[in-house]
BADO-528388 format. One line per field, with one value per residue: x, y, z of N, C-alpha, C in turn; residue in three letters; residue number from 1. Coordinates in Angstrom, 2 decimals. Atoms other than C-alpha are relative to their C-alpha. Example, Ala and Ser with C-alpha at 12.3 -4.5 7.8 and 13.67 -1.06 7.14 Angstrom:
// residues 2
npx: c(0.89:-0.82)
npy: c(-1.19:-1.19)
npz: c(0.00:-0.06)
capx: c(12.30:13.67)
capy: c(-4.50:-1.06)
capz: c(7.80:7.14)
cpx: c(0.90:-0.77)
cpy: c(1.20:1.09)
cpz: c(0.00:0.73)
aa: c(ALA:SER)
i: c(1:2)
***
This chain:
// residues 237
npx: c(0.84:-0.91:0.61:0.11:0.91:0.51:0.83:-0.51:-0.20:-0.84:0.20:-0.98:-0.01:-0.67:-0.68:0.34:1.61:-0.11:0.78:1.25:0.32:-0.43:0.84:2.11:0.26:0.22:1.24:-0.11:0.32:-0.47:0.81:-0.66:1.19:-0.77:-0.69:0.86:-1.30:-0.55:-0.74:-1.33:0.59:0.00:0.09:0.97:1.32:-0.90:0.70:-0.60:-0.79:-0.60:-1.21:-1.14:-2.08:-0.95:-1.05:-0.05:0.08:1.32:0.10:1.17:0.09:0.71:0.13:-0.04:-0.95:-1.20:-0.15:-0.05:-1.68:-0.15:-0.75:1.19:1.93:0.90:1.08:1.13:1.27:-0.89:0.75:-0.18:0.75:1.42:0.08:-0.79:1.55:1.25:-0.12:0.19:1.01:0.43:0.33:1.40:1.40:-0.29:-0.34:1.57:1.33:1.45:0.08:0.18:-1.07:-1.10:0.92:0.17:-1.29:-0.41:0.43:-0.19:-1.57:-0.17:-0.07:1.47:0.14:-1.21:-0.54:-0.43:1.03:0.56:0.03:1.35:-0.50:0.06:-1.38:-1.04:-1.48:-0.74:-1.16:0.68:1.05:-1.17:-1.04:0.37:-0.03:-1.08:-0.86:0.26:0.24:-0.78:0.50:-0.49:1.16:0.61:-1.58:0.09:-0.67:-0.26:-0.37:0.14:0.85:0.80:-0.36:1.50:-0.81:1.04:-0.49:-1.40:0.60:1.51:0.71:-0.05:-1.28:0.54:-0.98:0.92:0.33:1.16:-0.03:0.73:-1.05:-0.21:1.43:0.25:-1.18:0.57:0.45:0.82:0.66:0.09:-0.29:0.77:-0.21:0.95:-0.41:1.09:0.23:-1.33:-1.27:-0.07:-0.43:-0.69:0.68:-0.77:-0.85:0.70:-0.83:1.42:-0.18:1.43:-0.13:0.29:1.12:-0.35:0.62:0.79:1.08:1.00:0.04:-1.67:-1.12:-1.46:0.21:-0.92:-0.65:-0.89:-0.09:-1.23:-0.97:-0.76:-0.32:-1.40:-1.39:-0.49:-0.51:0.99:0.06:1.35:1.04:-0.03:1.08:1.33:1.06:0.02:-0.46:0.89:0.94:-1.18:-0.65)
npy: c(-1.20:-1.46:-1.22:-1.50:-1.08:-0.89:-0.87:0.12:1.54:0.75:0.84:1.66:-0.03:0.45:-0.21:0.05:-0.36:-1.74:-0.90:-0.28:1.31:0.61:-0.73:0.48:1.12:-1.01:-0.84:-0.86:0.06:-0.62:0.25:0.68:0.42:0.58:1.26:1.48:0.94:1.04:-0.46:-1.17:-1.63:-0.28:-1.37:-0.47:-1.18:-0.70:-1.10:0.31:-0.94:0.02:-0.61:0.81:-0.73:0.45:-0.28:-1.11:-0.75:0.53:0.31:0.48:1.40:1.09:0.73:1.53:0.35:-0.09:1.56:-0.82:-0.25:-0.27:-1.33:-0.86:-0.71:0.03:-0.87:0.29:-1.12:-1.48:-0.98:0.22:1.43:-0.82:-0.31:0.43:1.49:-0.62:-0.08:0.96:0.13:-0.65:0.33:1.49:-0.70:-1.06:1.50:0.69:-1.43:0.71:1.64:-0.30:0.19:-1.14:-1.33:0.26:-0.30:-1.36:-0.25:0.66:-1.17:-1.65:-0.87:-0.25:-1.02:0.38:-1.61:0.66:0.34:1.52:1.08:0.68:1.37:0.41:0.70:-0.57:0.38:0.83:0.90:1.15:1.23:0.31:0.79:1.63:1.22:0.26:1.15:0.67:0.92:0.20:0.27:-1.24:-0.18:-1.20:-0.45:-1.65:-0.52:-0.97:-0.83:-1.36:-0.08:1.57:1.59:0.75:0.88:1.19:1.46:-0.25:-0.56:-0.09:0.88:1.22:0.83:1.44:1.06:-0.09:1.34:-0.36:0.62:-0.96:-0.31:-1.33:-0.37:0.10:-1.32:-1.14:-0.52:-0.78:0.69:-0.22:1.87:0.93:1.33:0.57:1.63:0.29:1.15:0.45:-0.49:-1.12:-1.25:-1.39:-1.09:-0.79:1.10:0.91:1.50:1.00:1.67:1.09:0.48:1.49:0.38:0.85:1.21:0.09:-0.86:-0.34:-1.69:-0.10:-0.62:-0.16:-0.09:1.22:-0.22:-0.22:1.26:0.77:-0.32:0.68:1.44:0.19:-0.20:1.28:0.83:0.71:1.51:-0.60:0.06:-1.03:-1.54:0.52:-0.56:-1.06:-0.14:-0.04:1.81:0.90:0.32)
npz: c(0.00:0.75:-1.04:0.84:-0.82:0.68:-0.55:-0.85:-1.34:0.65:0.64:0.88:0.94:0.45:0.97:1.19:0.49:0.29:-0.78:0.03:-0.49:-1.46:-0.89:0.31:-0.92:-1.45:-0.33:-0.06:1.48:0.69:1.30:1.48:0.93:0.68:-1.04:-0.43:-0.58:1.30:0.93:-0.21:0.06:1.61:-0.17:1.53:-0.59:-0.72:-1.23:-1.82:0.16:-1.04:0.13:-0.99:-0.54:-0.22:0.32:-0.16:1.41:-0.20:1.70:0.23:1.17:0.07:-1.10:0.75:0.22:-1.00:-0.74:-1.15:-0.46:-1.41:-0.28:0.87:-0.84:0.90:-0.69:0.52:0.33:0.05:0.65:1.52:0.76:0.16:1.19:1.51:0.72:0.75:1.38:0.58:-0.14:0.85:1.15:0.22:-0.30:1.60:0.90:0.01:-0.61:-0.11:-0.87:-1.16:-1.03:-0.19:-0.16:-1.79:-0.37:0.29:-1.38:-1.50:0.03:-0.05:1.17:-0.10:1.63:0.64:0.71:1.33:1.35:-0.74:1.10:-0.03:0.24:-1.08:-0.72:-0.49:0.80:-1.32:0.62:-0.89:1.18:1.17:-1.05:-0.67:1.17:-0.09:-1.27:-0.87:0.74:1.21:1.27:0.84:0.37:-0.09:-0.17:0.07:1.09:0.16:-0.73:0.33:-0.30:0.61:-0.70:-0.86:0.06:1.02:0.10:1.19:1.11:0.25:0.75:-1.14:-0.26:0.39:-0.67:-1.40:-0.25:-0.60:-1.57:-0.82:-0.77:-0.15:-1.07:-1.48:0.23:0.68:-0.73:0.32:0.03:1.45:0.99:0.05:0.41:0.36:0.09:0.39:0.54:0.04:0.61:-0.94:0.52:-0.81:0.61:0.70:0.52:1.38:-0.32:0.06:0.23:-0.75:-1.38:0.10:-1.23:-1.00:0.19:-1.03:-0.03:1.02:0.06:1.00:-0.60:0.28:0.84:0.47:0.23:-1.45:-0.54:0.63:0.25:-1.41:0.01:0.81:-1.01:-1.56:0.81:-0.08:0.58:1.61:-0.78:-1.54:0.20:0.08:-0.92:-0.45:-1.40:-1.15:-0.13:0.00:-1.37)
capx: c(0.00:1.10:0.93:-0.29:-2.68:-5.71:-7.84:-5.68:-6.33:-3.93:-4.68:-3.23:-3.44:-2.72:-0.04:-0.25:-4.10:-4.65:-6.29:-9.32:-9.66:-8.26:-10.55:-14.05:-12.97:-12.65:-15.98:-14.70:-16.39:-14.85:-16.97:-16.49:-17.89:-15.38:-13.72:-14.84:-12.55:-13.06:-11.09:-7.37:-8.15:-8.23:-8.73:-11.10:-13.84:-10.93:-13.84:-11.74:-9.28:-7.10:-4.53:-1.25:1.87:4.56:7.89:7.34:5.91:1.94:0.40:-3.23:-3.82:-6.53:-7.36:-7.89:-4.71:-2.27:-0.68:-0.62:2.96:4.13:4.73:1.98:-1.47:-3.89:-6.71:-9.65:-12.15:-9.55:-10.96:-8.81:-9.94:-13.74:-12.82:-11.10:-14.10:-16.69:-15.16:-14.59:-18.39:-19.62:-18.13:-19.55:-22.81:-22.14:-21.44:-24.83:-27.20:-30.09:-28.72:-30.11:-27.22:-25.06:-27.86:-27.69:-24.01:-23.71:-26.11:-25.00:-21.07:-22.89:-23.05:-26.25:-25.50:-23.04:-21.11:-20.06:-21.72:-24.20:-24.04:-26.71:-24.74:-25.41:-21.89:-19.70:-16.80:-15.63:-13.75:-15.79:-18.15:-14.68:-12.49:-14.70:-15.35:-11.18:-9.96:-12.49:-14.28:-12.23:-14.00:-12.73:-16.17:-16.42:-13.31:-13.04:-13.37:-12.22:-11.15:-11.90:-15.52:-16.64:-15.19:-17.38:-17.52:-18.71:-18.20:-14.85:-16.28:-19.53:-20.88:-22.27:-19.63:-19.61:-16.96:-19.57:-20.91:-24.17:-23.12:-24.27:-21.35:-20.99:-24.70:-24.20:-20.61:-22.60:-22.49:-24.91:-26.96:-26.93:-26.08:-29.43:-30.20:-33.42:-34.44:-37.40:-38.84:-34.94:-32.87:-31.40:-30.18:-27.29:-29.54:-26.75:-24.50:-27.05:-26.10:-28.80:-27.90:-30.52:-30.62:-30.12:-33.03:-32.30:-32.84:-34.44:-36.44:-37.26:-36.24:-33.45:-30.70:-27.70:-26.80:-25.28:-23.00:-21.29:-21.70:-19.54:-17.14:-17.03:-16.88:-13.71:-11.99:-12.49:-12.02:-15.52:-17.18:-19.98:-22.83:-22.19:-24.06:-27.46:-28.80:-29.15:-27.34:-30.19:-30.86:-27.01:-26.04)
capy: c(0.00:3.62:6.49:10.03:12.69:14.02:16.55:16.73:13.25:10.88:7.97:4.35:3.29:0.27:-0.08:1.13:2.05:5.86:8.49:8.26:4.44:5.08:8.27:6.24:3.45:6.20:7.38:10.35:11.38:12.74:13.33:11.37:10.18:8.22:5.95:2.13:-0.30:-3.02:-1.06:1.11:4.65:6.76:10.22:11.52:13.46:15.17:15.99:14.09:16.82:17.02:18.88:16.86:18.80:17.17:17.76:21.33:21.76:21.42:19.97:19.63:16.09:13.17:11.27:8.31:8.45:9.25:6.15:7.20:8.10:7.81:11.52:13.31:15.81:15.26:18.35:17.29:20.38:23.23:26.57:25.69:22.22:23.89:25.98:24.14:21.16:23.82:25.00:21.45:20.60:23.34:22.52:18.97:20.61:22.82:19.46:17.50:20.54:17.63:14.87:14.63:13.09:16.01:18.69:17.19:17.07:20.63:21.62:19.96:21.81:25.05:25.35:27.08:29.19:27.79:30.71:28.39:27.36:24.18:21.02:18.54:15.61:13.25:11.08:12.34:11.08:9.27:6.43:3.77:1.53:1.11:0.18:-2.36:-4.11:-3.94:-5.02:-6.51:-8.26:-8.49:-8.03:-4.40:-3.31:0.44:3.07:7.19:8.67:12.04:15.16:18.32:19.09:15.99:13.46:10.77:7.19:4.35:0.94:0.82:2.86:3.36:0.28:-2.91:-3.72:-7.29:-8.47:-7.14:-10.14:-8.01:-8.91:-5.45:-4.50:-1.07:-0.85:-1.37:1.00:3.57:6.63:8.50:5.72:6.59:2.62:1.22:-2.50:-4.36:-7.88:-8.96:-12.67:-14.23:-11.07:-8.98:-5.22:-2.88:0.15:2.41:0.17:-1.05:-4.54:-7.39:-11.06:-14.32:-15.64:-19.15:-20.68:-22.57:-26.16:-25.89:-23.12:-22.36:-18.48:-17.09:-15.65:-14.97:-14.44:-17.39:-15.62:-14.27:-17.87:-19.14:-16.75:-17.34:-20.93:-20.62:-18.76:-20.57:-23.66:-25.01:-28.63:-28.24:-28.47:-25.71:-22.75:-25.36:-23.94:-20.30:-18.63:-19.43:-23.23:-23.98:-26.31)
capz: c(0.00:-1.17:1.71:0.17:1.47:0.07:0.59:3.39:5.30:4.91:3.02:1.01:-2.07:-3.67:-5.78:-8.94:-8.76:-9.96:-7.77:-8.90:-8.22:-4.66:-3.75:-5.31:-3.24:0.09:-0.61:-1.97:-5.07:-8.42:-11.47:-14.46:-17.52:-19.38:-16.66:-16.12:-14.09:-17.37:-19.42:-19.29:-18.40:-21.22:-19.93:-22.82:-20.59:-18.25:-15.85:-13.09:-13.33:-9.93:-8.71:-7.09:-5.06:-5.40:-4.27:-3.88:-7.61:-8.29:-11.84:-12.86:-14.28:-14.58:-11.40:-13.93:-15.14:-12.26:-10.33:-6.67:-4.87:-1.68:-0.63:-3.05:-1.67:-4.01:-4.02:-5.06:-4.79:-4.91:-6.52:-9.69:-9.96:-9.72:-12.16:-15.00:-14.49:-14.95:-17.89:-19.61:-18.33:-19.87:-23.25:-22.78:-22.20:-25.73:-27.35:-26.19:-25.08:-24.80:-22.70:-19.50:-17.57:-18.77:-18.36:-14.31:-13.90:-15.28:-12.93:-9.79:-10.91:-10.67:-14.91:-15.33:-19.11:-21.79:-23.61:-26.46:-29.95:-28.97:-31.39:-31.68:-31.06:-28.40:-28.14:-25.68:-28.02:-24.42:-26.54:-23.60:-26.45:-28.61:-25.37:-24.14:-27.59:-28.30:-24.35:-23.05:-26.16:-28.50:-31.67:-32.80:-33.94:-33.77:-34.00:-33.80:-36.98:-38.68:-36.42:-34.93:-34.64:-37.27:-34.78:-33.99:-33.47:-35.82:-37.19:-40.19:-43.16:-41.87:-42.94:-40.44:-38.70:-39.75:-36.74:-33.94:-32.35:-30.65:-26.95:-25.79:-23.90:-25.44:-24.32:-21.02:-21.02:-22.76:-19.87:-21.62:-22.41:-26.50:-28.08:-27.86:-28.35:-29.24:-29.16:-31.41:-31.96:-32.88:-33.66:-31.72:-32.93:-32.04:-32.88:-33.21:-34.98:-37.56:-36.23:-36.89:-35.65:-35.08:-31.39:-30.53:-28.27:-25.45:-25.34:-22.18:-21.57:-25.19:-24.59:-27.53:-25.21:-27.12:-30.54:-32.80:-34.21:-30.39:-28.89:-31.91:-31.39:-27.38:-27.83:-30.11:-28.07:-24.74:-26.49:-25.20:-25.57:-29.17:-26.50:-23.69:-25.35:-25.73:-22.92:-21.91:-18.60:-16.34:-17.41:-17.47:-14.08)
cpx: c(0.88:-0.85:-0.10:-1.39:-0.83:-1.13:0.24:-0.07:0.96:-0.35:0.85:-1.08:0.43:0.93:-0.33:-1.14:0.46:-0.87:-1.16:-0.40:0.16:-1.17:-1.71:0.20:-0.34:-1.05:0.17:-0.09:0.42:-0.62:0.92:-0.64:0.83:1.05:-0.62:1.33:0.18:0.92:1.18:-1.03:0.64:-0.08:-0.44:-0.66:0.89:-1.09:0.59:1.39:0.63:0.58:1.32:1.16:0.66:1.22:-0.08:-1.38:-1.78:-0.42:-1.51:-0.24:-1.48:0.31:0.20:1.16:1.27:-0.16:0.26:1.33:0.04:0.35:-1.17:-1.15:-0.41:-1.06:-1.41:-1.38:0.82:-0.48:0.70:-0.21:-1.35:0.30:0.49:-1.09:-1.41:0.28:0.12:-1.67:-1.00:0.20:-0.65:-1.03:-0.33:-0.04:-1.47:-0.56:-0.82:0.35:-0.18:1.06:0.92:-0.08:0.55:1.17:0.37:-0.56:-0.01:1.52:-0.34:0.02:-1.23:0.08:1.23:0.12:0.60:-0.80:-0.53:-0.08:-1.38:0.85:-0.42:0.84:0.54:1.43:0.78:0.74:-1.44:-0.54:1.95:1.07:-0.35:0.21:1.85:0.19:-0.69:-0.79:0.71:-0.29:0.32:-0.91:-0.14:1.54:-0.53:0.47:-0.12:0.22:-0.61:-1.74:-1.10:0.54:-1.11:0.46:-1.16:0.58:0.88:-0.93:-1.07:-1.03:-0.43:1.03:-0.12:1.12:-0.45:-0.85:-1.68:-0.25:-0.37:0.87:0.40:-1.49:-0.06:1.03:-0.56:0.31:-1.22:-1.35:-0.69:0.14:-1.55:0.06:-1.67:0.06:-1.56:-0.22:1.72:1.40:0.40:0.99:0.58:-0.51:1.18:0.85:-0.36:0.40:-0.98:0.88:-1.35:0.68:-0.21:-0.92:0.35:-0.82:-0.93:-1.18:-0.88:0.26:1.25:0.42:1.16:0.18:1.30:1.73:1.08:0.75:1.18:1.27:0.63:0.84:1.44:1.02:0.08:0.18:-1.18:-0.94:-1.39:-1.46:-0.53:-0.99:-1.77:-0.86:0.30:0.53:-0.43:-0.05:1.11:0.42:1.18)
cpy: c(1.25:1.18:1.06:0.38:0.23:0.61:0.43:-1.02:-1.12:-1.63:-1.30:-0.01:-1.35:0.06:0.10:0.34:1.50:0.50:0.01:-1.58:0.06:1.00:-0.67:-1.21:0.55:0.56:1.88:0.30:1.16:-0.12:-0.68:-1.08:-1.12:-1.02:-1.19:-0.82:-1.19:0.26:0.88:1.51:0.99:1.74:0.71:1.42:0.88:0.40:-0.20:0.57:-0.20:0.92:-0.83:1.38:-1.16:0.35:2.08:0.90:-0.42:-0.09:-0.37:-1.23:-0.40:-0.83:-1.60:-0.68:0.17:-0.77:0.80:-0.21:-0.03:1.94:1.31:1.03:0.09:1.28:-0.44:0.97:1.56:1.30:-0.46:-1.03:0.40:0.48:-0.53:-1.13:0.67:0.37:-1.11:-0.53:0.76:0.11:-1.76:0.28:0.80:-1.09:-0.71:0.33:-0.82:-1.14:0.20:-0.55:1.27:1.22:-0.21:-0.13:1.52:0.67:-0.06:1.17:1.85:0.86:0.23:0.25:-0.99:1.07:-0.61:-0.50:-1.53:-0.35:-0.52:-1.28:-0.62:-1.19:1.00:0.05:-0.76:-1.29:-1.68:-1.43:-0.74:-0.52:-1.34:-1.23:-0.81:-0.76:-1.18:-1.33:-0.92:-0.08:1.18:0.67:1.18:0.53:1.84:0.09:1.32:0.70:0.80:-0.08:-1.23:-1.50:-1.03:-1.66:-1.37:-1.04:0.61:0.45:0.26:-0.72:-0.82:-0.66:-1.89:-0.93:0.99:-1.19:0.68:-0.37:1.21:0.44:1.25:0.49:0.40:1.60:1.59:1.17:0.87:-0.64:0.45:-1.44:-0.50:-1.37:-0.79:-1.63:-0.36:-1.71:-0.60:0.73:0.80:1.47:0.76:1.23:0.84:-0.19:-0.35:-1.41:-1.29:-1.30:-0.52:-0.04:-1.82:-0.34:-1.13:-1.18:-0.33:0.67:0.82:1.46:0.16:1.10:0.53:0.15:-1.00:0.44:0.41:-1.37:-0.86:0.68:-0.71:-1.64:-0.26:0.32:-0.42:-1.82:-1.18:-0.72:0.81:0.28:1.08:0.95:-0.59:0.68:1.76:-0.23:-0.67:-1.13:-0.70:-0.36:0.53)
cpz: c(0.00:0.87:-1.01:0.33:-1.05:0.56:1.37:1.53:-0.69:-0.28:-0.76:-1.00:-0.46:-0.86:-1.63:-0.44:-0.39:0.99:0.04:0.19:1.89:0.68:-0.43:1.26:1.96:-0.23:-0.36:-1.66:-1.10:-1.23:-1.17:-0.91:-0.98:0.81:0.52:0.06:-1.20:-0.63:0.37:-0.07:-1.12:0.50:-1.13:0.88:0.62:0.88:1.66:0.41:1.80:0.04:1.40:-0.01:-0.08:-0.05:-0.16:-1.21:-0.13:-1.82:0.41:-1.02:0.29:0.92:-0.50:-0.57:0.56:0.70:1.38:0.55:1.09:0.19:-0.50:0.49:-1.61:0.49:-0.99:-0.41:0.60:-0.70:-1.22:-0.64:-0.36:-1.08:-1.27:0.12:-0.63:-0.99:-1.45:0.14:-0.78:-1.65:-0.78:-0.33:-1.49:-0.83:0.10:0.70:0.22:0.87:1.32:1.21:-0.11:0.23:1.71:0.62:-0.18:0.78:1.39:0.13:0.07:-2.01:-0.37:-1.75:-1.02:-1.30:-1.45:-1.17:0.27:-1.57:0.11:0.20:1.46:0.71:0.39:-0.33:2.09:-0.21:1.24:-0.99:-0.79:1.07:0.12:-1.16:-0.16:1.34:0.39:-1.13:-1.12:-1.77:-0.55:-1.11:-0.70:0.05:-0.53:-1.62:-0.32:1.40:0.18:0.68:-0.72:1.02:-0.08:-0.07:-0.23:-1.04:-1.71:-0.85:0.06:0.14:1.32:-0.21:0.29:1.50:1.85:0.04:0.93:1.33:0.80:0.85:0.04:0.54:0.93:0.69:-0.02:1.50:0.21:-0.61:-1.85:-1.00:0.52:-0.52:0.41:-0.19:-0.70:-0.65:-0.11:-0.62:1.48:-0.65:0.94:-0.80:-0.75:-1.12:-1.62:-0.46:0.31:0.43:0.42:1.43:-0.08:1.06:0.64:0.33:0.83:0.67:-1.07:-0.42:-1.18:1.38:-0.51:-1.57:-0.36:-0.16:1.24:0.65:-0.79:0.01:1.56:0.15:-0.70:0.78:1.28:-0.10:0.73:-0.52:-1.61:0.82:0.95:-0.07:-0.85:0.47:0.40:1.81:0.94:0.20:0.30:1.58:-0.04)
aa: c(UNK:UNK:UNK:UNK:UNK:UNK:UNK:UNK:UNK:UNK:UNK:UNK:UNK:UNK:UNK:UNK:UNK:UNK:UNK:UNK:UNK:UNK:UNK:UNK:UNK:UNK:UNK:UNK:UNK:UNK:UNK:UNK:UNK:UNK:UNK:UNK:UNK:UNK:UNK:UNK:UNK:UNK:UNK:UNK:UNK:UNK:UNK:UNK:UNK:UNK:UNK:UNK:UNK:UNK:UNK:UNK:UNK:UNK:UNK:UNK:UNK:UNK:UNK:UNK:UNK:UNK:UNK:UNK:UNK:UNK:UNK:UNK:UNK:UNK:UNK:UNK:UNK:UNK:UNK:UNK:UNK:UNK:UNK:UNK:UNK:UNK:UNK:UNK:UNK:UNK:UNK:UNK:UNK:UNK:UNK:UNK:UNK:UNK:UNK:UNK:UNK:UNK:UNK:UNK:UNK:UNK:UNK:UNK:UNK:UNK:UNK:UNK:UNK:UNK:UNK:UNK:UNK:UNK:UNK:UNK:UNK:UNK:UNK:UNK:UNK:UNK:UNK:UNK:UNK:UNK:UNK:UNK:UNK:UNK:UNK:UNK:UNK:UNK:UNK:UNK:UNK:UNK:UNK:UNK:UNK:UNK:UNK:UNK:UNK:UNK:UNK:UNK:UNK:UNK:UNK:UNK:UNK:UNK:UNK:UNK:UNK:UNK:UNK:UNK:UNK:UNK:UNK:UNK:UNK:UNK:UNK:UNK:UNK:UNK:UNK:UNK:UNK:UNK:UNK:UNK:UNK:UNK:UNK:UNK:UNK:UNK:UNK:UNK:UNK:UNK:UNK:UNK:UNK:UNK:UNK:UNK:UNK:UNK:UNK:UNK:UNK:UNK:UNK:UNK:UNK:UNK:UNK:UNK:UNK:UNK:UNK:UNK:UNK:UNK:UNK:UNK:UNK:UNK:UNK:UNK:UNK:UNK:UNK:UNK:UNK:UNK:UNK:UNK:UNK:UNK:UNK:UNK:UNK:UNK:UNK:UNK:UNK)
i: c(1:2:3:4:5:6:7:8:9:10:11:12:13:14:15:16:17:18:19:20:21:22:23:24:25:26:27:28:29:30:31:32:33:34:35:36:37:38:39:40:41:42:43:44:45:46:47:48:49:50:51:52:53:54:55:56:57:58:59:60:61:62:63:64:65:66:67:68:69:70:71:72:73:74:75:76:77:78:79:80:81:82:83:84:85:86:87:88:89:90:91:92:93:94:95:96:97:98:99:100:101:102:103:104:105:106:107:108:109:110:111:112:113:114:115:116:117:118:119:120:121:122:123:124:125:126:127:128:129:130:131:132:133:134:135:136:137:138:139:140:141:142:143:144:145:146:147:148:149:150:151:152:153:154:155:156:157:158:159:160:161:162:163:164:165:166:167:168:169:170:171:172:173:174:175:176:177:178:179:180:181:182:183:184:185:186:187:188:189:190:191:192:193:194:195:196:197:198:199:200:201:202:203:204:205:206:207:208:209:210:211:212:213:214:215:216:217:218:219:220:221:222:223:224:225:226:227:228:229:230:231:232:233:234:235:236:237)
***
């Protein structure tokens, strides 16, 4: 465990966690929209902005992406952390003027007006949907494309991404809750995606759970018997 102060109580750390893993675990809360323990921290949203002394010298970083030090004060709600999150919040807020999670964070930080030109978009560009698929699924589905103010983020060329398996994972990820996902009679649809597979129905209870195409990928890569994915979650001993 890794001694270092914040907010001026002194605190541990495991090794190697970042700041913002060690102060959620102390009950000590730091906004943020783009950080999930599945995936490497990515520091996209910057709303978990900090400020660490160290060593005499002080730097404003990402809670998500600083490893904690023996020796360090972390400030967590310093007037210049306040101000540099309300100003990134507020061009969130300029970016997707209509989403109600980011309407209610901007409001809670105190951002009532936004002084910047509002979009219509409703991704946060937060990279999250495209982590999980890459680390945690492995199917490399979805990927940031162009720059600037056209950013955005959608399957290679546009097209259905044919090497999404429809496991719903950026669904769930989503923070802003924008990837919808549908399940009708034996398909199931990544709305956003424009991602159709069948479902296989479970030998036992009859329900489709899963989509063929996922199940054959899982099964490949855990190198499981031809039988396993017969039955749905619920029915499997």
């Amino acid at each position: 465990m890794v001694p270092f102060v914040m907010n001026g109580q002194p605190v541990e750390g495991k090794e190697g966690a970042s700041i913002l893993e060690v102060a959620l675990d102390t009950g000590i809360e730091i906004p943020h929209l783009c950080y999930n323990e599945s995936v490497k921290a990515y520091g996209a949203c910057r709303l978990c902005l900090v400020e660490v002394d160290q060593r005499g010298r002080s730097r404003m970083t990402t809670a998500c992406t600083y490893p904690v030090m023996e020796g360090i004060e972390v400030h967590t709600q310093s007037e210049k952390v306040l101000r540099a999150r309300r100003m990134i919040m507020e061009l969130i807020l300029a970016m997707c003027p209509e989403d109600k999670l980011i309407q209610d964070m901007a409001k809670e930080m105190g951002v009532e007006q936004v002084r910047f030109k509002q979009d219509e978009k409703d991704c946060i560009l937060c990279g999250l949907c495209a982590r999980v698929c890459d680390e945690v699924v492995g199917a490399h589905a979805i990927q940031f494309a162009s720059r600037g103010d056209r950013r955005e983020m959608i399957p290679p060329f546009g097209a259905e991404p044919q090497s999404c398996i429809a496991c719903g994972a950026c669904v769930v990820v989503c923070p802003v809750d924008v990837i919808k996902m549908k399940e009708e009679g034996d398909e199931r649809t990544i709305i956003r995606w424009k991602r159709t597979l069948k479902m296989k129905k479970c030998k036992v209870c009859g329900n489709y759970f899963a989509p063929w195409f996922q199940l054959e990928k899982f099964k490949e890569q855990a190198k499981l018997s031809k039988d396993f994915f017969d039955t749905c979650y619920t029915c499997r001993p």
